[in-house]
C-alpha positions in Angstrom: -15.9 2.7 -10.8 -13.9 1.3 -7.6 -12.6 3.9 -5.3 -9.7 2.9 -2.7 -10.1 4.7 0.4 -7.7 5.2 3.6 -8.6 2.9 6.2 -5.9 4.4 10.1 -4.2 3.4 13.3 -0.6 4.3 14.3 0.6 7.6 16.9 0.6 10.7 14.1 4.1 11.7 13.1 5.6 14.0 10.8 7.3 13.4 7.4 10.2 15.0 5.1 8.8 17.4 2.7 10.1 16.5 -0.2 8.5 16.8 -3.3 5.6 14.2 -4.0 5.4 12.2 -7.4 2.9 12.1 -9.8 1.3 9.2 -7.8 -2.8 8.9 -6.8 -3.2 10.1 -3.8 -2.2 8.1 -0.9 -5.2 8.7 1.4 -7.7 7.5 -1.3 -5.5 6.0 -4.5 -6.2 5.7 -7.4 -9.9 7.8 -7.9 -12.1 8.0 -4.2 -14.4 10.5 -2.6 -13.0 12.7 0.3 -11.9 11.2 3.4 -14.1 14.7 4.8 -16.4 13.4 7.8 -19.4 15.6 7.4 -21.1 17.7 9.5 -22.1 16.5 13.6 -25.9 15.5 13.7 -25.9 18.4 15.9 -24.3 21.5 16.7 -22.3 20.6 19.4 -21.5 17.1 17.8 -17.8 16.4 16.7 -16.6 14.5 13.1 -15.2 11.1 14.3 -11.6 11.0 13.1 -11.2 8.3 10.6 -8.8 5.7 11.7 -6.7 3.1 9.9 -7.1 -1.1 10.9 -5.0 -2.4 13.1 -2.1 -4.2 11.0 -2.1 -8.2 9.8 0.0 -10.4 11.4 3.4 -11.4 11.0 5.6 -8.6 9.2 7.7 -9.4 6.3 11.3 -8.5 7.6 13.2 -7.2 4.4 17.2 -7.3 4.0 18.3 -4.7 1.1 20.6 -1.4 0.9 18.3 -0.5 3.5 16.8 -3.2 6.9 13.3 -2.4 7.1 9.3 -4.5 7.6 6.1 -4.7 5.9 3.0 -5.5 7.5 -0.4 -5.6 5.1 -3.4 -3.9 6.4 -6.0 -4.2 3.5 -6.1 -6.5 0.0 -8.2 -5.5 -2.8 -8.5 -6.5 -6.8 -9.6 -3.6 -8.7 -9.8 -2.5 -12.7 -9.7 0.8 -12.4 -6.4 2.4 -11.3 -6.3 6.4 -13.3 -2.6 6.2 -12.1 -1.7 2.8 -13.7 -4.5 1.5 -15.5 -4.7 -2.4 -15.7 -4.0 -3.7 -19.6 -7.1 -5.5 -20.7 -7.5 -9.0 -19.4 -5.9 -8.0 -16.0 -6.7 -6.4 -12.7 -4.9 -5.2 -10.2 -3.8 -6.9 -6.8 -3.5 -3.8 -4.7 -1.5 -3.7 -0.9 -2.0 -1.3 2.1 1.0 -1.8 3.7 2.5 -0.1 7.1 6.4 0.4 6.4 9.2 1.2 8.9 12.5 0.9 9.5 14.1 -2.3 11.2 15.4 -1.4 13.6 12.9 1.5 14.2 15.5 4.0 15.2 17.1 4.4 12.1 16.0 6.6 8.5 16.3 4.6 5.6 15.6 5.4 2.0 12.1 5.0 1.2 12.0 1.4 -0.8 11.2 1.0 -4.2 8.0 -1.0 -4.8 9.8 -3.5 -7.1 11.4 -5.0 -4.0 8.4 -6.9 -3.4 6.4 -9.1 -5.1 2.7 -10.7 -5.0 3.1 -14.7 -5.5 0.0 -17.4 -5.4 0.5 -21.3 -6.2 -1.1 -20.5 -9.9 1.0 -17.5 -10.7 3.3 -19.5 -13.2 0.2 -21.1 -14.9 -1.6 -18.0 -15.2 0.6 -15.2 -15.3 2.7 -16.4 -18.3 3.4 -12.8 -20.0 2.7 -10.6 -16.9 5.3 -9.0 -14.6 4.7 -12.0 -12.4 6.4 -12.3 -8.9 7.1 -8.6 -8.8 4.8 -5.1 -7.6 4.1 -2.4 -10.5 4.5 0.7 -8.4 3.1 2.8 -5.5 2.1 5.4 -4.6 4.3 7.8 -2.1 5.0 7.0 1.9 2.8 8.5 4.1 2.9 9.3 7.9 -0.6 8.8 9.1 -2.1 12.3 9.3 -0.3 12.3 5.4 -2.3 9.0 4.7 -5.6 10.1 6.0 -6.0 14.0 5.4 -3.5 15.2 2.9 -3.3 12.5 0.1 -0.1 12.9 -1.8 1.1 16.0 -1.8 3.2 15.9 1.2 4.4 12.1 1.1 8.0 11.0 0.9 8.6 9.9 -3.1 11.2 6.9 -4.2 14.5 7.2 -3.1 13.1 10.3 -0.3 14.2 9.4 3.7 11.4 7.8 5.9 12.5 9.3 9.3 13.7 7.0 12.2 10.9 6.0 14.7 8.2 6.9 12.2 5.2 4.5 10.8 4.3 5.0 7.0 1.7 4.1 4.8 1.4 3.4 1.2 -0.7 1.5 -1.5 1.2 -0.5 -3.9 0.1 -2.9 -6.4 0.9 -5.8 -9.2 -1.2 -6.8 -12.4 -2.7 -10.3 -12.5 -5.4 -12.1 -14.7 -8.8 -10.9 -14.5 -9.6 -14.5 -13.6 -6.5 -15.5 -11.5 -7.6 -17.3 -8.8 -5.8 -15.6 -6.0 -6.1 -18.2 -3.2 -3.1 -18.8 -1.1 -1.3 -15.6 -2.2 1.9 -14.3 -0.5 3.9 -10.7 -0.3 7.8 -12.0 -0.8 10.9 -10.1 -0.8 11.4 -10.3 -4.6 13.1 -13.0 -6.3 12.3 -15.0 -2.9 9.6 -18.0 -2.6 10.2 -18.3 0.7 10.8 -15.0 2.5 6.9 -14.2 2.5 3.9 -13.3 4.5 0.5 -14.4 3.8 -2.0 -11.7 2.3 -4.8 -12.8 3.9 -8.6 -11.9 3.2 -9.0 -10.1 -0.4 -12.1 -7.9 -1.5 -12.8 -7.9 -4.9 -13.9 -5.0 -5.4 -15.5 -5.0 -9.2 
């Protein structure tokens, strides 16, 4: 079984506390062990708080109801998502991204993960019957502490407010072929095939 797990980075902040969705938890989505750090190898040692990776470079600058950019931190294919399971003959092309609004000072709606989508140069040859070109789902915004201690149960669902001046994290993720080869992929605004970012390194992870 593949576990996701949280990976940390931005100043700690403070989210709404609206009601989360029936999402994995954000932290460690879909199915992971505890983010706990385990006892000091001493008595007077401390746990090392776990951080998240610094965020790939450039953002993806998105222009809907609500201004706001995506920057990818992590890429993985996985086949086991409890959440969202794959259909057979697919995996899934999962994103940890870092969201906030553009401009910063402003709250925005959270965004819907179908904004997005996962392209590559073979997506039309081998996602012929597949929800090519746009994301599944995700799971719920989190601030950082959120992402790395609290899973889900305090993020900000669809349609929720991500505050102004705050960083948030969420997985999201699209179904491709279990044999798609996955070179040269891109995150796009939806619909677009040339508003993207590159994705980067991917860890198959099964």
């Amino acid at each position: 079984m593949t576990a996701l797990t949280a990976c940390g980075g931005d100043t700690p902040s403070t989210a709404d506390g609206d009601r989360p969705s029936a999402k994995p938890s954000a932290s460690s989505p879909p199915d992971s062990p505890s983010m706990s750090t385990g006892p000091g190898k001493n008595a007077t040692d401390q746990p090392t708080r776990p951080t998240i990776p610094p965020a790939r470079k450039p953002a993806l600058h998105v222009k809907a109801n609500y201004t706001y950019k995506v920057r990818i931190i992590a890429a993985r294919t996985v086949v086991d998502l409890p959440a969202d399971p794959p259909p057979a003959g697919t995996k899934a092309m999962t994103l940890l991204l870092r969201v906030e609004a553009d401009p910063p000072n402003r709250s925005i709606q959270a965004p819907v993960a179908q904004e997005l989508a996962i392209n590559y140069p073979r997506l039309k040859t081998d996602d012929p019957n597949l929800n090519g070109g746009m994301l599944e789902d995700g799971t719920d915004h989190m601030t950082e502490d959120q992402f790395l201690f609290s899973g889900s149960t305090d993020g900000v669902p669809m349609f929720g407010t991500l505050r102004a001046n705050t960083v948030y994290y969420r997985w999201v993720w699209q179904f491709v072929p279990e044999k798609a080869d996955l070179t040269g992929a891109t995150l796009c605004k939806n619909l677009s095939e040339d508003d993207c970012i590159p994705i980067g390194a991917i860890e198959d992870t099964f």
